[in-house]
N, C-alpha and C positions, 0 to 999 in steps of 0.2 A: 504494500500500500504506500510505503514513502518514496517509493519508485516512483510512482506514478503523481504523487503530489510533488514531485522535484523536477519531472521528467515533463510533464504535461505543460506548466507555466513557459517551458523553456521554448517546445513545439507552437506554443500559442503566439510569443512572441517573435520567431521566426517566421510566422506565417506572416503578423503584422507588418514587420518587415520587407517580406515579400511583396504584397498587397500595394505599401507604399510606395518601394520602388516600380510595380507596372506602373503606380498611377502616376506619378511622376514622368515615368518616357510618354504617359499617352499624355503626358497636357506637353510635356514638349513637342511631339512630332505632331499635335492638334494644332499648336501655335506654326509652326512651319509651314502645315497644310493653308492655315487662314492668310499665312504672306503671301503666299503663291498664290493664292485666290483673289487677293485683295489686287495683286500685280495684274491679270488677267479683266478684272473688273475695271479697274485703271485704263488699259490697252484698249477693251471696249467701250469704255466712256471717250476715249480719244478718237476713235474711230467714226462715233456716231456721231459727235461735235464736230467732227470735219464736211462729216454730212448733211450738216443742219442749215446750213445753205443752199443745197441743191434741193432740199426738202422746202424752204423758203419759198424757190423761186418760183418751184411745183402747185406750193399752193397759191402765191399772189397770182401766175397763170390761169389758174382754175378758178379762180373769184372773178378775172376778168372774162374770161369765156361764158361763165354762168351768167355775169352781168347781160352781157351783149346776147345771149340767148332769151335772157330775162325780155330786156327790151324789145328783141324782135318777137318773142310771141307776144308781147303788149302789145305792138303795132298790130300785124297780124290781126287780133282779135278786135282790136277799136275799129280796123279795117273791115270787115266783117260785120260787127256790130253796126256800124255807121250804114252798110249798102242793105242788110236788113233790116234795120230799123229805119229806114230811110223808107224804103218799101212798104213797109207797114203802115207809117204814118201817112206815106202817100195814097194806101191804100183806104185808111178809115176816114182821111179829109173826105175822100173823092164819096166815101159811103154816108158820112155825113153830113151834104149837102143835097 
């Protein structure tokens, strides 16, 4: 029994020791991993800001294309609207007198 009251404490704190040491390499090679991710993150934030002018230009183009679409179906339709109802009104004078 004193065996094992001598023996036991000594296995318990060689395991704690074990324990501690994995955890220790895994927060260091955790840390190494997060640099090398962080570098990666960096390169693609560079990457996309370089691109953030072509992307600019992409949309100021497409605001002006929408615009001038805009306005030609407005014409268009007051076109339209004007020779039919033009008609119509021509039609209900002519029925109203």
């Amino acid at each position: 029994m004193e065996f094992w009251l001598s023996f036991l404490p000594i296995i318990i704190y060689a395991l704690i020791i074990i324990i501690l040491v994995v955890g220790i390499i895994l927060v260091i090679r955790s840390i190494k991993t997060v640099k090398k991710v962080e570098k990666v993150v960096d390169n693609v934030n560079d990457k996309v800001e370089s691109l953030d002018e072509v992307f600019n230009v992409i949309d100021f183009t497409t605001d002006k294309i929408a615009s001038f679409t805009d306005k030609v179906v407005d014409g268009v339709t007051g076109l339209f609207g004007k020779v039919f109802l033009s008609k119509k009104k021509d039609n209900k004078e002519d029925t109203d007198e």
